[in-house]
Structure formats: structure tokens, C-alpha cells
C-alpha positions in Angstrom: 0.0 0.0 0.0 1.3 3.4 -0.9 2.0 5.9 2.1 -1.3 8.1 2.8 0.3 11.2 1.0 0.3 9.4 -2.0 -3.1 8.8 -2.3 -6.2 10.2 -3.9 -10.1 10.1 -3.3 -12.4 11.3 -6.3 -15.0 14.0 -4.8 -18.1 14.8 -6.1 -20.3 18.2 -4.6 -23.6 17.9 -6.7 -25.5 21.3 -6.2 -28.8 22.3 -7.7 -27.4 24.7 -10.3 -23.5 23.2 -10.7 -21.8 19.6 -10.3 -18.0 20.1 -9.3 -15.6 17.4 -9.7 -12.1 16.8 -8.6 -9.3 14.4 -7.3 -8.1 15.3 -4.0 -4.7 14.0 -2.6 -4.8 13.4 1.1 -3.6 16.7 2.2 -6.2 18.3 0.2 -4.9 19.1 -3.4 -7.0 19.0 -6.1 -6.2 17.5 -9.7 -8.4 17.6 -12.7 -11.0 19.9 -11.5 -14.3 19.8 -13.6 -17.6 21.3 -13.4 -20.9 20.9 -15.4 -24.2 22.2 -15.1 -26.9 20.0 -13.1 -29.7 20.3 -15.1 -29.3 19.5 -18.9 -32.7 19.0 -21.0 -32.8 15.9 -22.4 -29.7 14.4 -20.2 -29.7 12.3 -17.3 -27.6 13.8 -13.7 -27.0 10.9 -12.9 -25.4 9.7 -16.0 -23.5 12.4 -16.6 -21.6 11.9 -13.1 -21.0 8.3 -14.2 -19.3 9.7 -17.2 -17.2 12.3 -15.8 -16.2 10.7 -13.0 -15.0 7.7 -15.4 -12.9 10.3 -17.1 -11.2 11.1 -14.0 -10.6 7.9 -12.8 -9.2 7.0 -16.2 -7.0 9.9 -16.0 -5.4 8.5 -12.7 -5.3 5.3 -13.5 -2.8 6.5 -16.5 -1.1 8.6 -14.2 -0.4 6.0 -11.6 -2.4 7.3 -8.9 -4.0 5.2 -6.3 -7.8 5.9 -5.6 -8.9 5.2 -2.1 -12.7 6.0 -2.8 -15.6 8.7 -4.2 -16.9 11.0 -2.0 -20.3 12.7 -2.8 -22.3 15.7 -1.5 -25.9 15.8 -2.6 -28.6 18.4 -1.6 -31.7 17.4 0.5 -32.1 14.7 2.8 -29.3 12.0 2.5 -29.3 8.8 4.0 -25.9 8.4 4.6 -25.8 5.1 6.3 -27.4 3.4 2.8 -25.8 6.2 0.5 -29.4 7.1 -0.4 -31.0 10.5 -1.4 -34.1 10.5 0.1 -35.3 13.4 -1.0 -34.0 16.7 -3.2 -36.1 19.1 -4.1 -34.6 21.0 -6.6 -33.0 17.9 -8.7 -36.2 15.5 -8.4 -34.2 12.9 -10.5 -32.2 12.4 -7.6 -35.2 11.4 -5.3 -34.6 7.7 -4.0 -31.1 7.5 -5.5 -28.9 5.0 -4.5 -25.9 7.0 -5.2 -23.3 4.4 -3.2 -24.5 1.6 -5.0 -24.4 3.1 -8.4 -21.3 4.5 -8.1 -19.6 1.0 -6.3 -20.5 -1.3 -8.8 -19.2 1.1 -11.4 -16.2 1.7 -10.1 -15.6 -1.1 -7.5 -14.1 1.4 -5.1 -16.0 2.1 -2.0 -18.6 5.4 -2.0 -19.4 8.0 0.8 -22.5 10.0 0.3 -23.5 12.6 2.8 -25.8 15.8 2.5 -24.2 18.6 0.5 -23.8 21.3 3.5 -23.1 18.4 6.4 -20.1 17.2 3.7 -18.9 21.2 3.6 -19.2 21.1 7.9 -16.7 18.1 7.4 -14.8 20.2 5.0 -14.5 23.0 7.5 -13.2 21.1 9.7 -10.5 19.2 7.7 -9.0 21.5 5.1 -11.3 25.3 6.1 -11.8 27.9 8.3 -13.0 25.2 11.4 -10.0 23.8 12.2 -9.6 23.4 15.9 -13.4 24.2 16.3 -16.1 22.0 17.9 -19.1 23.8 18.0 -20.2 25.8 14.7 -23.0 26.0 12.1 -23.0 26.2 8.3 -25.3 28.3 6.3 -24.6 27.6 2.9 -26.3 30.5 0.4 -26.4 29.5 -3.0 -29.6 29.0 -5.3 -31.1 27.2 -2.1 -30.6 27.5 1.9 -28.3 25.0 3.4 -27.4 24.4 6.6 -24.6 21.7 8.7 -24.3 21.5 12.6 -21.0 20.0 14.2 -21.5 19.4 17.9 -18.4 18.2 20.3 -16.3 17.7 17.1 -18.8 15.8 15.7 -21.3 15.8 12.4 -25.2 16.0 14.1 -27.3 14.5 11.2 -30.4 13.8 13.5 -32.1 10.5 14.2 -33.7 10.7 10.0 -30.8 12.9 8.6 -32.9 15.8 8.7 -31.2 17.8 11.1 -29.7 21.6 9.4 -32.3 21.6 7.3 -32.1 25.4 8.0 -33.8 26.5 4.8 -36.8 24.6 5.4 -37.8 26.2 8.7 -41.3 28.5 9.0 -40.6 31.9 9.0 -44.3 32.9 7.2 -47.1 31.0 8.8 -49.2 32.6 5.9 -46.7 31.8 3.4 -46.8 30.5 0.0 -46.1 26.5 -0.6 -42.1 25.2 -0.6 -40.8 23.1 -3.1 -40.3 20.4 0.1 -44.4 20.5 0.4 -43.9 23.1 3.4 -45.8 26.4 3.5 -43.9 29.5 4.4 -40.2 27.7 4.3 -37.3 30.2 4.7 -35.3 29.4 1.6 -38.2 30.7 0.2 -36.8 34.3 1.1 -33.5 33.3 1.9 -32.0 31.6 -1.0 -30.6 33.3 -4.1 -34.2 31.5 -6.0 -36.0 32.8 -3.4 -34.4 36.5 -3.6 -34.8 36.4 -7.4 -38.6 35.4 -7.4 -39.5 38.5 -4.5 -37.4 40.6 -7.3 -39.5 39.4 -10.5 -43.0 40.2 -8.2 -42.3 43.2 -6.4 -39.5 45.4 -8.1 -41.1 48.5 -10.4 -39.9 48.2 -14.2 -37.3 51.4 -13.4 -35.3 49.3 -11.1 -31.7 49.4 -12.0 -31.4 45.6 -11.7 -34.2 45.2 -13.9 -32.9 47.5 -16.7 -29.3 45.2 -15.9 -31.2 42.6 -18.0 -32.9 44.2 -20.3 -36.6 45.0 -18.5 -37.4 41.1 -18.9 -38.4 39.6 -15.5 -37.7 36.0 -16.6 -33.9 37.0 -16.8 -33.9 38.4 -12.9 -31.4 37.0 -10.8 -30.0 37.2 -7.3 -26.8 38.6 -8.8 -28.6 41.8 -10.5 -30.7 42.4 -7.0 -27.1 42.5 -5.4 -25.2 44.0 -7.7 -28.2 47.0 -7.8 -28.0 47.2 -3.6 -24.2 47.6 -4.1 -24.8 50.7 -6.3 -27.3 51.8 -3.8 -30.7 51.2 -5.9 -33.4 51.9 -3.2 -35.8 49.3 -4.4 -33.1 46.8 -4.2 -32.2 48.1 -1.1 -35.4 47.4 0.4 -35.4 43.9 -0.5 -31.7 43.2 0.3 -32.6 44.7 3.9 -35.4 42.5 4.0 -33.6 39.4 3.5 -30.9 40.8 5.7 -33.6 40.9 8.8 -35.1 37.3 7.7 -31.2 35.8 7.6 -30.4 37.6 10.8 -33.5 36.4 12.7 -33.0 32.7 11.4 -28.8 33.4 12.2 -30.6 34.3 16.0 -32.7 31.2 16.2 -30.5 28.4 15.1 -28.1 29.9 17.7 -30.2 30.0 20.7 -31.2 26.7 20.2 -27.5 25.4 19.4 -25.0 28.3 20.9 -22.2 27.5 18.4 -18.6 29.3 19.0 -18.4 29.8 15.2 -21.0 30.7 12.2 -19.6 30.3 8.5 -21.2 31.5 5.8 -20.9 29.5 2.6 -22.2 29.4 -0.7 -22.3 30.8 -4.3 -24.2 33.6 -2.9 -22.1 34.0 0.1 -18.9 34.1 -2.1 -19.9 36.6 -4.5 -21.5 39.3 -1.8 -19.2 39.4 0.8 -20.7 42.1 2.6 -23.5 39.8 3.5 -21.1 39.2 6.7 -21.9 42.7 8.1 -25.4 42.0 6.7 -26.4 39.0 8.7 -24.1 40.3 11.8 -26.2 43.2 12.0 -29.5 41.8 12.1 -28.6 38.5 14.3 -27.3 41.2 16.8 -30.7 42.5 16.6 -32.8 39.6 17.3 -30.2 37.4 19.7 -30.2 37.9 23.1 -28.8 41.5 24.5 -25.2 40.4 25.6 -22.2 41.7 24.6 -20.4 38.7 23.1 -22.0 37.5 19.6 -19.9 34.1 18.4 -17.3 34.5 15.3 -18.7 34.9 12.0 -16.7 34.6 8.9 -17.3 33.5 5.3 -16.2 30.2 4.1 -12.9 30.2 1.9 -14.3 27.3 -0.3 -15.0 28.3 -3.7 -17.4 25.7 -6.2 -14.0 23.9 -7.0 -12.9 23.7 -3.7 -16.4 22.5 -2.7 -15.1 18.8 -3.7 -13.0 19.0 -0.6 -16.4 18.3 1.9 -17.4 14.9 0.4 -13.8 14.0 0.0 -13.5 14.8 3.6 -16.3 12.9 4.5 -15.1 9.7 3.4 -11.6 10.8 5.0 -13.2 10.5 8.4 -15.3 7.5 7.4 -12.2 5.8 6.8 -9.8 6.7 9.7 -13.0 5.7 12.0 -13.2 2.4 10.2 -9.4 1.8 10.3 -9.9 2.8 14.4 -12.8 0.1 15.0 -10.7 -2.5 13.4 -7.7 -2.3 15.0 -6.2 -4.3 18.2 -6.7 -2.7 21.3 -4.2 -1.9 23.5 -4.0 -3.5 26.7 -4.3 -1.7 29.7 
């Protein structure tokens, strides 16, 4: 067997707009980095990982590097036990996957699959900004709301893997119905989909991120919103600061309940707005309790690319803690 250093694990972070893909050595370098989109008409997901990941592979086997494993990240719930995705809202091919069998008997190397935003907890931990930590929260901020809890060092998925499901909390009793069969879910106005469709109802025609694409709603994004609250726009600015108090008053919540030494902000949305670290700050200050000591916040330093480095992590653990239960004990 090679020594540790030498060795590679093939990570896979499936996320509802992009799929990253890359080889990651032990110490957390990353070879062949690829990335496609997730949704392709007239293309199956699930195929299209089977055929990139044989690429990779293919390259390493000419290269002479030895594999360990796959690592995957998948959004929604995630049996990670059985390697299953139970349930993922936003990529409904992936509902009742059996990602760890499909991916074993392809490749007849052994498969990790863990929710997207627990795998990037894992990743904090490992190779990011939670190194040394052992109580923090995720909130990963992309097209959806994610969210990962490590407690005492340790991964909480819940007794059904649903735990961190931050996005899918009720902050509307009144509101409209979530893609998870909720009503009133938060990703629903704390997500970059969920900023985009407030945009496309309630901005006036004048808006500056509306005239950024042309006047046609359809082509609305989070990015425009942002981008028009940067330049000052005032009807962005009154839905940024919107979503700024929703975020914050979530932020408060999952911290009263959990009381984390860290909070990392992750995510496609997250990377591109870095401001939304004074953002959220601000308004979990307003809603948490009234003392004078407010955990540390910081953004993750993951980009998509580097988002391989949570699932790959992920198996890294799974492995050492297998290697631990099987070997001797010491006597004492």
C-alpha cells in the first residue's frame, strides 16, 4: 500500500445549479478539476456523473495514482448510512437515489455520500476555516438555503438525517407552498431563488437591476438584485434589507437553540456578496439575546471547486474511523 500522501479520493459536490468534480490528494490538493451544469434537457444527472467521474478515474489510472474511494455531497435529505437520497427538491431525478450503490458497482471502489452542507461542515473542519473548532454551524447560500451543525467535534445528522435543514424552517405561517411540500419555508426568502422570485414580483420596471437585463423579469437573478443594492438602488435596497432581517432572525434562532462558538457563511451567494457578513451580523445582533459577546462569523474560503474537498473529507473521516474500529486494542 502506498504511504497516505500518496493517495487520492475522487470527490463529487452535486449542487442544484452546478456539479464540481475533482481528485483530491490526502492533504487536500486538487487534480483535474471539472464542473458541469446540473440540469441539462434531455440528459440524465446521474449519468453524466457516471461519465465524468469515469474520465477522472481514467486519467489517474494512467497517471499512476491510487484511488482510495468517491466522496459525494448531494442536496436534500441523504441517508448516509445506505448512501441514499431521500429526498432533493430542486434535482427530483435524484429522489430515492442509491448513489453508493451506483457509483460501487461502477467503479468497484468504496462510495461516501452525505448531504451537500453536512459534507462542507466536514470540509471546514478538515481543510477550512474550522479547524480546531467544535461547535459551529454552516449556512450555505447558493440557489437554495443549506445548513450543517457540528456538535463536540462531531457531524449532528439527526435521528432521519434531517437535522440543518435550516432553509426549510417556517418563517411565514401565511406563506406560500415550498418546493419540500412546506408552506412559508425560509429558503423561500432566503435563498438566491427565493431573492430572485421577490425581485420578479415586487421590483417596479425602473429598477436598475431590472434595466441590468434588459426589463425582462424571466432573466432576474439574485446577482442583478445584489449587484443594484451595491450601487445603492433603493428598491433593491429594500429587498436586500429584508432578507438581511429574515437571515439575521434565522442566524438568531439556530443559535439560541444550538449556541455554536463559530458561524460560517458558505455558498455561491455568500462568495460573490461578501458584505452579506456585516449583513447577517447586524440583524442577528438585533434579534439574539442582548449580551455583549456574539460568536465569530466569517465566510467560508471554499469556492465551487474547492467545494469537492467536503465529500472527499467525508469519506476521510469514514475511513480513519473504520481503520480505528478494526484495529487491536491496546492492553491496559
Amino acid at each position: 500500500m502506498s504511504d497516505a500522501a500518496e493517495q487520492y479520493i475522487l470527490g463529487i459536490d452535486i449542487g442544484a445549479s452546478r456539479t464540481a468534480f475533482g481528485l483530491v490528494s490526502w492533504d487536500g490538493k486538487i487534480f483535474y478539476p471539472e464542473i458541469i451544469q446540473s440540469k441539462v434537457e434531455g440528459a440524465l444527472l446521474i449519468d453524466r456523473l457516471l461519465s465524468v467521474s469515469e474520465k477522472i478515474l481514467g486519467r489517474a489510472e494512467a497517471e499512476r495514482k491510487e484511488v482510495l474511494g468517491i466522496g459525494i455531497g448531494s442536496p436534500g435529505i441523504v441517508n448516509s448510512q445506505e448512501g441514499i437520497v431521500i429526498a432533493a427538491g430542486n434535482l427530483p431525478e435524484l429522489f430515492g437515489a442509491r448513489l453508493k450503490d451506483i457509483f460501487e458497482q461502477k467503479f468497484q471502489l468504496p462510495v461516501s455520500v452525505e448531504n451537500d452542507v453536512n459534507a462542507d461542515a466536514v470540509g471546514e473542519m478538515v481543510f477550512g476555516v474550522a479547524k480546531g473548532q467544535r461547535h459551529f454551524v454552516v449556512f450555505s447560500l447558493g440557489t437554495d438555503l443549506g445548513g450543517g451543525i457540528v456538535i463536540d467535534g462531531r457531524l449532528y445528522r439527526g435521528a432521519d438525517f434531517i437535522a440543518a435543514e435550516f432553509g426549510h424552517l417556517t418563517l411565514d405561517l401565511g406563506g406560500k407552498r415550498c418546493v419540500c411540500g412546506g408552506y412559508g419555508c425560509a429558503r423561500e426568502y432566503i435563498s438566491g431563488a427565493g431573492l430572485a422570485e421577490r425581485g420578479r414580483e415586487e421590483l417596479p420596471g425602473e429598477s436598475l437591476a431590472l434595466k441590468m437585463v434588459g426589463g425582462d423579469r424571466e432573466k432576474l437573478t439574485s446577482k442583478e438584485i445584489f449587484q443594484a443594492w451595491q450601487k445603492g438602488d433603493p428598491d433593491a435596497t429594500r429587498l436586500v434589507d429584508e432578507f438581511g432581517k429574515r437571515f439575521g432572525a434565522l442566524v438568531s434562532n439556530v443559535m439560541k437553540v444550538l449556541d455554536p462558538e463559530l458561524v460560517i457563511l458558505a455558498g455561491g451567494v455568500c462568495r460573490a456578496v461578501p458584505e452579506m457578513v456585516n449583513l447577517v451580523v447586524r440583524w442577528t445582533r438585533h434579534y439574539y439575546f442582548p449580551i455583549p459577546k456574539l460568536p465569530e462569523f466569517c465566510l467560508s474560503r471554499f469556492t465551487k471547486e474547492d467545494s469537492v474537498l467536503g465529500p472527499v473529507a467525508v469519506f476521510m473521516v469514514e475511513r480513519r474511523s473504520d481503520q480505528s474500529a478494526c484495529s487491536p486494542k491496546k492492553n491496559k
